[in-house]
N, CA, C, O and CB atoms as a CASP TS submission, in Angstrom:
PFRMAT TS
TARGET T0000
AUTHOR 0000-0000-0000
METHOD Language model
MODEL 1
PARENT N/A
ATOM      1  N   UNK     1       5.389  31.702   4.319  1.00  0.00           N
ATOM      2  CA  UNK     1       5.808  30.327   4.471  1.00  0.00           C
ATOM      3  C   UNK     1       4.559  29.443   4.561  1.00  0.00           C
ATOM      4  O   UNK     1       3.864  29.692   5.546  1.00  0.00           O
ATOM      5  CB  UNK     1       6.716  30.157   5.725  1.00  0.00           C
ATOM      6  N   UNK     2       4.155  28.555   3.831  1.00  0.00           N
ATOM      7  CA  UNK     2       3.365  27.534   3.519  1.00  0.00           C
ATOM      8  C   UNK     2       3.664  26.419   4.644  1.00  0.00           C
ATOM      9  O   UNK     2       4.877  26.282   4.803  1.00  0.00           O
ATOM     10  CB  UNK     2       3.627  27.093   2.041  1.00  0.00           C
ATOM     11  N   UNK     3       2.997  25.712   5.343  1.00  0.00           N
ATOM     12  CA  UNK     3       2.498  24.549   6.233  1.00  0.00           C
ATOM     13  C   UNK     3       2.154  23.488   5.174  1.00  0.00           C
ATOM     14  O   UNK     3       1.308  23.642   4.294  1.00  0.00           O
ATOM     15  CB  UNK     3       1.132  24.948   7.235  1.00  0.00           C
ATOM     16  N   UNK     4       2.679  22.729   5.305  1.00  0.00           N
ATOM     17  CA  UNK     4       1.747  21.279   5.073  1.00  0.00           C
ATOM     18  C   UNK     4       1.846  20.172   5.563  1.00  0.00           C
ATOM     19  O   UNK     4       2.821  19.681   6.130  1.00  0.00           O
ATOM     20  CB  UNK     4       1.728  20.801   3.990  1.00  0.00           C
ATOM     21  N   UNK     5       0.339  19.514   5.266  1.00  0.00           N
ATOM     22  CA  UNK     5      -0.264  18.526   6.342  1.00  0.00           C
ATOM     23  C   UNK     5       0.068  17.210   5.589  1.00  0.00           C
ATOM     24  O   UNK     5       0.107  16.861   4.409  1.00  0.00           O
ATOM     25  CB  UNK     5      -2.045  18.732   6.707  1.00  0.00           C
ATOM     26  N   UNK     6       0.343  16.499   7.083  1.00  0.00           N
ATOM     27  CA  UNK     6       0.797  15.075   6.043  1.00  0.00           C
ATOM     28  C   UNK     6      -0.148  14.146   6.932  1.00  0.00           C
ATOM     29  O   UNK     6      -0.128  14.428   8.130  1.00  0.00           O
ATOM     30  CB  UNK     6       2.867  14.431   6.000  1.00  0.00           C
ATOM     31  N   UNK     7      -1.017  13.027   6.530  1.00  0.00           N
ATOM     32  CA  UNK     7      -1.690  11.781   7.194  1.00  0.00           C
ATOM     33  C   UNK     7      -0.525  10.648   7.680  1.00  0.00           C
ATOM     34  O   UNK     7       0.538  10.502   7.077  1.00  0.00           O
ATOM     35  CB  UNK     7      -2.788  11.045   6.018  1.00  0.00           C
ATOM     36  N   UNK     8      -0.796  10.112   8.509  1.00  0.00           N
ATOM     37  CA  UNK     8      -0.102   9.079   8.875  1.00  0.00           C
ATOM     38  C   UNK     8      -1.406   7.633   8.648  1.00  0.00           C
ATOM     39  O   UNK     8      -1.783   6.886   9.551  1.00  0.00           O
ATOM     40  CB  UNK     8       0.553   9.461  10.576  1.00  0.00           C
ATOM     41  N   UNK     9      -1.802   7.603   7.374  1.00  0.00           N
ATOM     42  CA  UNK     9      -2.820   6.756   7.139  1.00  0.00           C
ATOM     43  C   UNK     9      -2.531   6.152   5.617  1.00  0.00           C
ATOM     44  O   UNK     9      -2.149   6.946   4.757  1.00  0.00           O
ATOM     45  CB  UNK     9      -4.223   7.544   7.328  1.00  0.00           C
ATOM     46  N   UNK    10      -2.663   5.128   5.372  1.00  0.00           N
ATOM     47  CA  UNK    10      -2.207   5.057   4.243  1.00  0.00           C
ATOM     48  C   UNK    10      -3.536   4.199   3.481  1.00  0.00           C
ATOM     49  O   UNK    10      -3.703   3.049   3.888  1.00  0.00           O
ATOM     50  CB  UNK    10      -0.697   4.404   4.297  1.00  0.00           C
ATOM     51  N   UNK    11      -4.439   4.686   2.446  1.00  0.00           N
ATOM     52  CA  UNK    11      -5.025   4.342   2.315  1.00  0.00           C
ATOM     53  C   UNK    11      -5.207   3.497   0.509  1.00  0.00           C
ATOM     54  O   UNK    11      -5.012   3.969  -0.612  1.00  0.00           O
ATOM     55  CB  UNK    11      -5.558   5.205   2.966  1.00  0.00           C
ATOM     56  N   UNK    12      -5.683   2.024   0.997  1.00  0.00           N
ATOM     57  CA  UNK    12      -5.830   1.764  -0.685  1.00  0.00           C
ATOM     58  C   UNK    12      -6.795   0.777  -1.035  1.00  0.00           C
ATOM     59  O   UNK    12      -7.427   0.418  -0.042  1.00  0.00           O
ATOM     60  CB  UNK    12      -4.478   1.234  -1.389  1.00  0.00           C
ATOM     61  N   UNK    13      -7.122   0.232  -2.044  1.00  0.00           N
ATOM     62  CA  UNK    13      -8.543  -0.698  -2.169  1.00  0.00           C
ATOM     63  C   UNK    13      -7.764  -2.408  -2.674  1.00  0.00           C
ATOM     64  O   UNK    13      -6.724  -2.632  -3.293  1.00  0.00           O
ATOM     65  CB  UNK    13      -9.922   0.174  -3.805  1.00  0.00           C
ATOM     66  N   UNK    14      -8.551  -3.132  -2.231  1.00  0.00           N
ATOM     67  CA  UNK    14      -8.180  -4.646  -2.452  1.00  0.00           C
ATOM     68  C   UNK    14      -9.179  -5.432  -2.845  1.00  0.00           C
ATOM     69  O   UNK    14      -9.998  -5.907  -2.059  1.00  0.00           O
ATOM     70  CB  UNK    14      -7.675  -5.296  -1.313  1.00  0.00           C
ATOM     71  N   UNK    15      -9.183  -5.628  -4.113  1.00  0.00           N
ATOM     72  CA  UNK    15     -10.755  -6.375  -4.386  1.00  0.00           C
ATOM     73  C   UNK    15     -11.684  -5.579  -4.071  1.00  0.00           C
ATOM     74  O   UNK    15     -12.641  -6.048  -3.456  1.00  0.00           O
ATOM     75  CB  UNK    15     -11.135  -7.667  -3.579  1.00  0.00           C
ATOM     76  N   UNK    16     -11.666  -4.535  -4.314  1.00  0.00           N
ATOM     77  CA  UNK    16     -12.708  -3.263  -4.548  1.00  0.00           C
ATOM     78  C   UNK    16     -13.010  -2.853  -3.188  1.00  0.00           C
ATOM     79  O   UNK    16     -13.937  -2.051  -3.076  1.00  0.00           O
ATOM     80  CB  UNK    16     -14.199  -3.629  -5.392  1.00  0.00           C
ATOM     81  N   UNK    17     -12.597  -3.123  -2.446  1.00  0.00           N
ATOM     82  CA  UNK    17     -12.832  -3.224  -0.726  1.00  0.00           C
ATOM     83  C   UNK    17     -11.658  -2.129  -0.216  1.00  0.00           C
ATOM     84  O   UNK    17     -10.477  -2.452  -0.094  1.00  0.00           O
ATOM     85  CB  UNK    17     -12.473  -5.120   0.055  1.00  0.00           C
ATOM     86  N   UNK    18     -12.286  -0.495   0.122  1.00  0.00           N
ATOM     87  CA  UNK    18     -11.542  -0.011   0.346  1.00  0.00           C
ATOM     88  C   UNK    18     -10.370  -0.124   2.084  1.00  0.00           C
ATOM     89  O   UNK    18     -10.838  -0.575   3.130  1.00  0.00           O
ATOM     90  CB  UNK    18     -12.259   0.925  -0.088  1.00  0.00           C
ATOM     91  N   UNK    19      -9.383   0.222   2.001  1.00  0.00           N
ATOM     92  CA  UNK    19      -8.614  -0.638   3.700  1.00  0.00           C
ATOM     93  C   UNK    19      -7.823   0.956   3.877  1.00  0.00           C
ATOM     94  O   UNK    19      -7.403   1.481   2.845  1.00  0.00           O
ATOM     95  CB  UNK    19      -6.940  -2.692   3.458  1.00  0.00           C
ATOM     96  N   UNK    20      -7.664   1.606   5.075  1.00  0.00           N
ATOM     97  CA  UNK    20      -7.242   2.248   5.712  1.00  0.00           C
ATOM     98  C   UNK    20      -6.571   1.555   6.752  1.00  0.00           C
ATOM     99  O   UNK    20      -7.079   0.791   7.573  1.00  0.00           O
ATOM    100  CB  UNK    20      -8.011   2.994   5.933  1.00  0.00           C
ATOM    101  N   UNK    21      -5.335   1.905   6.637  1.00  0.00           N
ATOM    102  CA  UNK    21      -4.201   1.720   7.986  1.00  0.00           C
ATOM    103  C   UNK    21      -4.123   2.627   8.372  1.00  0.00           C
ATOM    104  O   UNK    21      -3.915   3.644   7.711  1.00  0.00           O
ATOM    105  CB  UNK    21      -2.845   1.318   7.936  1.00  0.00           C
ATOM    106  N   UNK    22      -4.309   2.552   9.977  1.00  0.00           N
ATOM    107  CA  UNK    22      -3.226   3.736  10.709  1.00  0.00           C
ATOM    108  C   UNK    22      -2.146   3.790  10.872  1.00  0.00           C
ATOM    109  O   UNK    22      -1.778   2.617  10.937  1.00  0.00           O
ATOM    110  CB  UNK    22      -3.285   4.022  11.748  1.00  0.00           C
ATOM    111  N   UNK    23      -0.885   4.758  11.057  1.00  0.00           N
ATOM    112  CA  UNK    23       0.349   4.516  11.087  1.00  0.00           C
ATOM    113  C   UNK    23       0.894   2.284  10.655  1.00  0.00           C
ATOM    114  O   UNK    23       1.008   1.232  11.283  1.00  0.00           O
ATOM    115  CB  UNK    23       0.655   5.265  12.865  1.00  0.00           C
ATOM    116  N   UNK    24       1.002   2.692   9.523  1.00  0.00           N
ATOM    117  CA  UNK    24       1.072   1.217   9.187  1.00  0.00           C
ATOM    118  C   UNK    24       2.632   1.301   9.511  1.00  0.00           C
ATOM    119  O   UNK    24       3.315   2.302   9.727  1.00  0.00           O
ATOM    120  CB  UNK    24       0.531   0.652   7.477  1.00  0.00           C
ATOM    121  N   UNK    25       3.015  -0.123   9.479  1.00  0.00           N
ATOM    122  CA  UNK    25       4.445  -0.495   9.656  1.00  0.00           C
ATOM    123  C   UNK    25       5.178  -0.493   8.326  1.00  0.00           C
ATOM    124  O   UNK    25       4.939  -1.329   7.454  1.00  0.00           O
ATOM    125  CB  UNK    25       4.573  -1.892  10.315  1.00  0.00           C
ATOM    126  N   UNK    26       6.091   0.486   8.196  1.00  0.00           N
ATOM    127  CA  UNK    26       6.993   0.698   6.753  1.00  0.00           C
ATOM    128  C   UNK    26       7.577  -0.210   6.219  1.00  0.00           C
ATOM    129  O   UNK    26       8.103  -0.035   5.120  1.00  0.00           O
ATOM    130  CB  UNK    26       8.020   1.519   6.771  1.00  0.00           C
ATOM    131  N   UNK    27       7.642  -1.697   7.020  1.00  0.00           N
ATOM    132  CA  UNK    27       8.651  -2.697   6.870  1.00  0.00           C
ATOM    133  C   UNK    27       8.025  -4.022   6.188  1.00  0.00           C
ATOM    134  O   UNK    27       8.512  -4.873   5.443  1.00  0.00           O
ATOM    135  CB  UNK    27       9.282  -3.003   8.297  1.00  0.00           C
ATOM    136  N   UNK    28       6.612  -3.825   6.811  1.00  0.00           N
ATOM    137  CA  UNK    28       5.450  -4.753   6.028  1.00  0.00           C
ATOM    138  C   UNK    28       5.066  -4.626   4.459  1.00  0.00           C
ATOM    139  O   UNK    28       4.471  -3.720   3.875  1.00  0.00           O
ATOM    140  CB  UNK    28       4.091  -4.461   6.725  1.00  0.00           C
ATOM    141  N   UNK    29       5.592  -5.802   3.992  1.00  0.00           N
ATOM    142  CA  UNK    29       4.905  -5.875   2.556  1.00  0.00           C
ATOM    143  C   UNK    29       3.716  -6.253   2.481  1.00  0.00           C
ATOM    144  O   UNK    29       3.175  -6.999   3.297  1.00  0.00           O
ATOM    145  CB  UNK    29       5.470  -6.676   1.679  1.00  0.00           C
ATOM    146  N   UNK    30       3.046  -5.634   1.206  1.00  0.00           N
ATOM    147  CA  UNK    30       1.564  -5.675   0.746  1.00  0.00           C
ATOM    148  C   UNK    30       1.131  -7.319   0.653  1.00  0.00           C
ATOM    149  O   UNK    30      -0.037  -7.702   0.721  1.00  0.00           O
ATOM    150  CB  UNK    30       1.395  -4.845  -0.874  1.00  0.00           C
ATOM    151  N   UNK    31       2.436  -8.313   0.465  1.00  0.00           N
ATOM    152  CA  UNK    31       2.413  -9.649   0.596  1.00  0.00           C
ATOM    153  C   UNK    31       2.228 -10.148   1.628  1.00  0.00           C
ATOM    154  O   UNK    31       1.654 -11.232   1.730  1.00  0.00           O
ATOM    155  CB  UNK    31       3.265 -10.138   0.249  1.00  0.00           C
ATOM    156  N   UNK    32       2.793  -9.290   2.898  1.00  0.00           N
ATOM    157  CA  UNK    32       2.421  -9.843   4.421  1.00  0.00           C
ATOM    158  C   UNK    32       1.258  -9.600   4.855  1.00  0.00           C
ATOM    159  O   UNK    32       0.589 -10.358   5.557  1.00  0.00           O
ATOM    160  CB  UNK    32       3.193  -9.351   5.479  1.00  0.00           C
ATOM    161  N   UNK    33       0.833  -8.120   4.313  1.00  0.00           N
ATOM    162  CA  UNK    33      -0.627  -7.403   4.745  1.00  0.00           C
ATOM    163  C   UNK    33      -2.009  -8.779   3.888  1.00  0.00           C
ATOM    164  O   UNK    33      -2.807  -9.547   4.426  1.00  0.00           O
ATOM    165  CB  UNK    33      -0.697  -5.174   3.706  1.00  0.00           C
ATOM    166  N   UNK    34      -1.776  -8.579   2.824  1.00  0.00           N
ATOM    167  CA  UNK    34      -2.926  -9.509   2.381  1.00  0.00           C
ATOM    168  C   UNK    34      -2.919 -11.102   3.157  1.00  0.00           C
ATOM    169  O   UNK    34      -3.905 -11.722   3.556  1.00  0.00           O
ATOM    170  CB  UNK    34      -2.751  -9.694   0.638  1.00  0.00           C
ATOM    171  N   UNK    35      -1.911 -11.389   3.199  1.00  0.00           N
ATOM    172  CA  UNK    35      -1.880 -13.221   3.817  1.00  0.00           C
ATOM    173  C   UNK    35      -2.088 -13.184   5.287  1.00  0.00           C
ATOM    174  O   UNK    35      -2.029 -14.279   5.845  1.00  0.00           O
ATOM    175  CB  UNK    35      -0.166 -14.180   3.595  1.00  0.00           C
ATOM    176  N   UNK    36      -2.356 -11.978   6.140  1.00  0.00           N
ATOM    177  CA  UNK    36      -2.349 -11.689   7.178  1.00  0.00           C
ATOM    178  C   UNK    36      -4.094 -11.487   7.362  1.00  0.00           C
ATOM    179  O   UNK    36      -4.690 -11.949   8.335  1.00  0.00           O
ATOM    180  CB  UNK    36      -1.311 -10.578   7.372  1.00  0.00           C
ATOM    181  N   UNK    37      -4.673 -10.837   6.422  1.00  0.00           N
ATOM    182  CA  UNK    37      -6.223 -10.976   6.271  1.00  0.00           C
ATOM    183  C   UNK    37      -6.594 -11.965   6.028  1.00  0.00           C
ATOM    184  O   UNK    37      -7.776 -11.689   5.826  1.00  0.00           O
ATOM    185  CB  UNK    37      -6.836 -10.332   5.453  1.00  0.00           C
ATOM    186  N   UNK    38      -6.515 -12.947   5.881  1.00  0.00           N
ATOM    187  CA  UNK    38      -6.100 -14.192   5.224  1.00  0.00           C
ATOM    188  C   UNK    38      -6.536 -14.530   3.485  1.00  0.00           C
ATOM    189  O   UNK    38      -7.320 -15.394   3.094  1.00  0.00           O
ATOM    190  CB  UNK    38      -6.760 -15.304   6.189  1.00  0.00           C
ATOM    191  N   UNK    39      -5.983 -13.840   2.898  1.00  0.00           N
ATOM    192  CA  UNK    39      -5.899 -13.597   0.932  1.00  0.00           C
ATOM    193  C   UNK    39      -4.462 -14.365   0.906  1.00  0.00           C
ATOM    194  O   UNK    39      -3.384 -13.773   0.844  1.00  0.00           O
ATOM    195  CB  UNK    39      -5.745 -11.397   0.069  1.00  0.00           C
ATOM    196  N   UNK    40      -4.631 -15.880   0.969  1.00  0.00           N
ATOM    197  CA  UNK    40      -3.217 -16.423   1.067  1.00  0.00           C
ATOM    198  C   UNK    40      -3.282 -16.764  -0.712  1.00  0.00           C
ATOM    199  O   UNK    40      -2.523 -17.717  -0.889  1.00  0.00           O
ATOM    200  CB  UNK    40      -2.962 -18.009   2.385  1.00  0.00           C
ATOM    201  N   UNK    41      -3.789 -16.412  -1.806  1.00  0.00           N
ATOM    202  CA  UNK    41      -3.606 -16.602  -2.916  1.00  0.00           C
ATOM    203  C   UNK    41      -2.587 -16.035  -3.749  1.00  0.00           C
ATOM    204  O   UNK    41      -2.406 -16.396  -4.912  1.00  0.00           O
ATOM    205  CB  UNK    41      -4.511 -16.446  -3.270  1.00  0.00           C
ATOM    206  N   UNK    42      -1.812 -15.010  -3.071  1.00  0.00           N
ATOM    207  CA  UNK    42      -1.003 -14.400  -3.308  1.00  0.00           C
ATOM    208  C   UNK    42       0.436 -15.055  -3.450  1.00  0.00           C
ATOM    209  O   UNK    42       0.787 -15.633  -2.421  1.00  0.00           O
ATOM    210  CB  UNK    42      -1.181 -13.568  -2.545  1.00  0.00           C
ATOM    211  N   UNK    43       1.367 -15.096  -4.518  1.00  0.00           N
ATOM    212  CA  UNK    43       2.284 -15.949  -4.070  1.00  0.00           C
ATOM    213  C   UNK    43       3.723 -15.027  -3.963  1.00  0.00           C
ATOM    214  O   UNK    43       3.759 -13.907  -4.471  1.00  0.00           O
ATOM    215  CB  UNK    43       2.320 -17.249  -5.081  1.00  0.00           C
ATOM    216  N   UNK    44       4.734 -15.522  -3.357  1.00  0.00           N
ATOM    217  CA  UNK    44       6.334 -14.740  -3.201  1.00  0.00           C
ATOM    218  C   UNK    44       6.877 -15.277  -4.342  1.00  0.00           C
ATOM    219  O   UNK    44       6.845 -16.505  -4.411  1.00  0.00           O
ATOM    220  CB  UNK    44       7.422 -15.119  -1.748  1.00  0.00           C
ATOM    221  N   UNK    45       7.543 -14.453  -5.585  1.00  0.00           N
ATOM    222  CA  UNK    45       8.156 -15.056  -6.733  1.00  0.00           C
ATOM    223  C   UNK    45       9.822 -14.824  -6.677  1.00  0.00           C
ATOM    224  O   UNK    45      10.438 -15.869  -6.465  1.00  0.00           O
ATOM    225  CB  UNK    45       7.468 -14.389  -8.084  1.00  0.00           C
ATOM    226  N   UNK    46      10.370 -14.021  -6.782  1.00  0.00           N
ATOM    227  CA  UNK    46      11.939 -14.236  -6.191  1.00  0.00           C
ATOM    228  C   UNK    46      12.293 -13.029  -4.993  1.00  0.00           C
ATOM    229  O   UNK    46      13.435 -12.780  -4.605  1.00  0.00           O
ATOM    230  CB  UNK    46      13.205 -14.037  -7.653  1.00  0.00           C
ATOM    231  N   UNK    47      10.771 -12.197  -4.401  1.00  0.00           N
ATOM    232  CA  UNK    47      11.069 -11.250  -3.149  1.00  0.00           C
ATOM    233  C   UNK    47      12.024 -10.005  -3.854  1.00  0.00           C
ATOM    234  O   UNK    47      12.689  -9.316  -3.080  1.00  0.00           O
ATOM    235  CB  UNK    47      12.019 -12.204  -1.747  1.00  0.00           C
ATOM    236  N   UNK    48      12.069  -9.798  -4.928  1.00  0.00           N
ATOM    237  CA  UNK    48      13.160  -8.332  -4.745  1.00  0.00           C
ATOM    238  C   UNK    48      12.214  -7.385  -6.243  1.00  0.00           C
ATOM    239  O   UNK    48      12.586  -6.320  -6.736  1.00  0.00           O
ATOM    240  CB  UNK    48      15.673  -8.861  -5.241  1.00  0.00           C
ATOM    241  N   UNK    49      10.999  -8.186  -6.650  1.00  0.00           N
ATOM    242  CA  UNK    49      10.410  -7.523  -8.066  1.00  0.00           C
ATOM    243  C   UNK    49      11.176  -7.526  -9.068  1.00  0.00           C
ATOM    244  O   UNK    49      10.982  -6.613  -9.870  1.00  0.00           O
ATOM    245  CB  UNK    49      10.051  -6.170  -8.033  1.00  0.00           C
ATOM    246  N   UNK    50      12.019  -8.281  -9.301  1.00  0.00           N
ATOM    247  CA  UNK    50      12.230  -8.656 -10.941  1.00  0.00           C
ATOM    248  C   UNK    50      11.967  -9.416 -11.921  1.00  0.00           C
ATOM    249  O   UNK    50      12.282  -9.370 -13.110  1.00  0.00           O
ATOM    250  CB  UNK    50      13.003  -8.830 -11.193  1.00  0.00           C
ATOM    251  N   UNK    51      11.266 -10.231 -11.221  1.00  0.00           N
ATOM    252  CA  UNK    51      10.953 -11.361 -11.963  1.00  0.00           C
ATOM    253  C   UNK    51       9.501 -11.093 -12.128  1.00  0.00           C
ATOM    254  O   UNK    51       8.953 -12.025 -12.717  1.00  0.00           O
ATOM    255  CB  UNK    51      11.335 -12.745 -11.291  1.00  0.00           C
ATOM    256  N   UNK    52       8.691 -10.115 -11.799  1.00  0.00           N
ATOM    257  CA  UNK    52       7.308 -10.336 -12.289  1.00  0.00           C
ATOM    258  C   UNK    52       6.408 -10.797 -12.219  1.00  0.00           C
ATOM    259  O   UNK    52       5.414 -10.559 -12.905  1.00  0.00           O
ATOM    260  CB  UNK    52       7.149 -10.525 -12.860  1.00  0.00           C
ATOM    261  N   UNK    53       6.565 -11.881 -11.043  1.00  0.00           N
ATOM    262  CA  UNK    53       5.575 -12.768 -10.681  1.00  0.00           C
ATOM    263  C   UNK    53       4.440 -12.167  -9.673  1.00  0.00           C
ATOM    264  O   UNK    53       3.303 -12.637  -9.639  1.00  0.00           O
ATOM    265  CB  UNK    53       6.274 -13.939 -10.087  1.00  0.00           C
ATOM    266  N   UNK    54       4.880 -11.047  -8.833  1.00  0.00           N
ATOM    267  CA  UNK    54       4.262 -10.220  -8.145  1.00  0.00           C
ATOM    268  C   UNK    54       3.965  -9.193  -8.579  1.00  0.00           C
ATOM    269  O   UNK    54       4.783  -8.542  -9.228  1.00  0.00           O
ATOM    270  CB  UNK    54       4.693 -10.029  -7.294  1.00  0.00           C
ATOM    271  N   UNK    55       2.762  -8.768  -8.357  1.00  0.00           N
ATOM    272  CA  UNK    55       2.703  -6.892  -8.331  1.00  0.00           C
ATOM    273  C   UNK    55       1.466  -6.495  -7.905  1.00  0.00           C
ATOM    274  O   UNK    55       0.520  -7.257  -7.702  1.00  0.00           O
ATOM    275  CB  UNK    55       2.878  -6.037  -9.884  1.00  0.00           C
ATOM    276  N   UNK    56       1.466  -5.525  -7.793  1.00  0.00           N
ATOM    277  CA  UNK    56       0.151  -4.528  -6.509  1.00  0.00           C
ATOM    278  C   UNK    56       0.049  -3.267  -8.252  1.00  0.00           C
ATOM    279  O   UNK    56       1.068  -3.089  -8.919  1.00  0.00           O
ATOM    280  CB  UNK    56       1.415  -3.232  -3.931  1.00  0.00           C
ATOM    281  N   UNK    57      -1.214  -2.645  -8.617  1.00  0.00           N
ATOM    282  CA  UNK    57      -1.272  -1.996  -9.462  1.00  0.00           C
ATOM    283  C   UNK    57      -0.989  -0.653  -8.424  1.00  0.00           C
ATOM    284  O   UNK    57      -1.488  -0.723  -7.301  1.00  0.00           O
ATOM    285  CB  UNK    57      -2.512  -2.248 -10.351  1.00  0.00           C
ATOM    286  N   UNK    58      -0.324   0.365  -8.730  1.00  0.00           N
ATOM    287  CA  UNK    58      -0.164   1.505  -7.755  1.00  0.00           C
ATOM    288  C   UNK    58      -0.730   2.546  -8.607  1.00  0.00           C
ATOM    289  O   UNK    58      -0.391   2.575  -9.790  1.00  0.00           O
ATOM    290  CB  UNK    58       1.389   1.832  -7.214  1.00  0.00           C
ATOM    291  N   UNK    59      -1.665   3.522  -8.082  1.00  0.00           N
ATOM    292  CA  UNK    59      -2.792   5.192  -8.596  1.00  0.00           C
ATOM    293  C   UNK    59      -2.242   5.785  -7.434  1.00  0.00           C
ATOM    294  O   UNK    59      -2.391   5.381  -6.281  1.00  0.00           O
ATOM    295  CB  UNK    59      -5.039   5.221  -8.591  1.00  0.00           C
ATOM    296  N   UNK    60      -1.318   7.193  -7.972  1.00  0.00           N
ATOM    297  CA  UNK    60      -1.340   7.758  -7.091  1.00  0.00           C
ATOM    298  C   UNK    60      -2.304   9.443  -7.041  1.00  0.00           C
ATOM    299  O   UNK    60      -2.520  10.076  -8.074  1.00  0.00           O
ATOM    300  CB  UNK    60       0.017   7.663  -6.913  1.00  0.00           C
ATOM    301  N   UNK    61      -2.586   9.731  -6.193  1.00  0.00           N
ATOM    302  CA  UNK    61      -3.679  11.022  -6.209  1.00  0.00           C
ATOM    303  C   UNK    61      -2.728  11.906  -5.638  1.00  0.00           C
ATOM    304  O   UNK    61      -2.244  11.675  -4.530  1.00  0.00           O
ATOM    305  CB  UNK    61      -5.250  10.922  -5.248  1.00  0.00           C
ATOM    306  N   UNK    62      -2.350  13.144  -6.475  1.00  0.00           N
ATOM    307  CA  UNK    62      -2.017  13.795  -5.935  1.00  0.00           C
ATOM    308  C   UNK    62      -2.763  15.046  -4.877  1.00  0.00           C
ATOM    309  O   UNK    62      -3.947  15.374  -4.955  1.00  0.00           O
ATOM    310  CB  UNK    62      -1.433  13.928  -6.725  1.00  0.00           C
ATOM    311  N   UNK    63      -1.669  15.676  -3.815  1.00  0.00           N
ATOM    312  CA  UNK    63      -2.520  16.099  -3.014  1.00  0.00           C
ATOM    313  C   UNK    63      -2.184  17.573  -3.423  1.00  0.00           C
ATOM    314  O   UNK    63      -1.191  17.837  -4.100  1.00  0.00           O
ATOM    315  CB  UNK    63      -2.397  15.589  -1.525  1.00  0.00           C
ATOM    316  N   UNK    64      -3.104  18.556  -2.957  1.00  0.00           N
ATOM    317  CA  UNK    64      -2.718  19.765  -4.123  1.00  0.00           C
ATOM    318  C   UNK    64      -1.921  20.365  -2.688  1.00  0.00           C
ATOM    319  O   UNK    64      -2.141  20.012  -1.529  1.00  0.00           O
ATOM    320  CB  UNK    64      -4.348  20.991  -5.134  1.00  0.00           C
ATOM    321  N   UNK    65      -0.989  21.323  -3.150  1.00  0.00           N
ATOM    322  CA  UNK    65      -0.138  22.276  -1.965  1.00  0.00           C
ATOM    323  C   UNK    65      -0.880  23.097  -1.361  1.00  0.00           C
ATOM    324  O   UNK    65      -1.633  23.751  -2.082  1.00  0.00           O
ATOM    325  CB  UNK    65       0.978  23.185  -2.437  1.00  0.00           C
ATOM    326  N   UNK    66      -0.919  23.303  -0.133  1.00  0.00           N
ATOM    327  CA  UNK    66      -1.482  24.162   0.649  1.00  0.00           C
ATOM    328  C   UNK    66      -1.045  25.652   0.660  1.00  0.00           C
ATOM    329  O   UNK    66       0.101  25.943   1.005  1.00  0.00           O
ATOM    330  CB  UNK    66      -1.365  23.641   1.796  1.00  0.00           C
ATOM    331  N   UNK    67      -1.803  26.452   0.343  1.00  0.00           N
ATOM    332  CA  UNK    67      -1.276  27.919   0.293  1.00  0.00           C
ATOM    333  C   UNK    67      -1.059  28.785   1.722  1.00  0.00           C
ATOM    334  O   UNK    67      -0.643  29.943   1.684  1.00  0.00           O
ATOM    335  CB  UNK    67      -2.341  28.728  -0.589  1.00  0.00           C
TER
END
């Protein structure tokens, strides 16, 4: 039986500036997180992503399985 490890860190880059959260809040959008650093250039276009006016580019790395 295999174990695996999970981070409670969620890590990603913003303007090349890498940002680590600890246990971040699941409920916070990437729209609240940036205007909260204060990157208020960001704008809300209809809040649900269909319209396109928003977006975050997402890379995900996978993590390899632990043997």
């Amino acid at each position: 039986m295999s174990v695996q490890s999970y981070s409670n860190t969620l890590t990603f880059y913003v303007n090349g500036t890498r940002v680590a959260l600890q246990n971040p809040d699941p409920e916070m959008t990437l729209l609240q997180y940036l205007r909260g650093t204060g990157l208020t250039g960001t704008k809300l276009g209809c809040g649900e992503g269909g319209c396109g006016k928003y977006r975050g580019d997402l890379e995900f790395t996978s993590i390899p399985k632990l043997q």
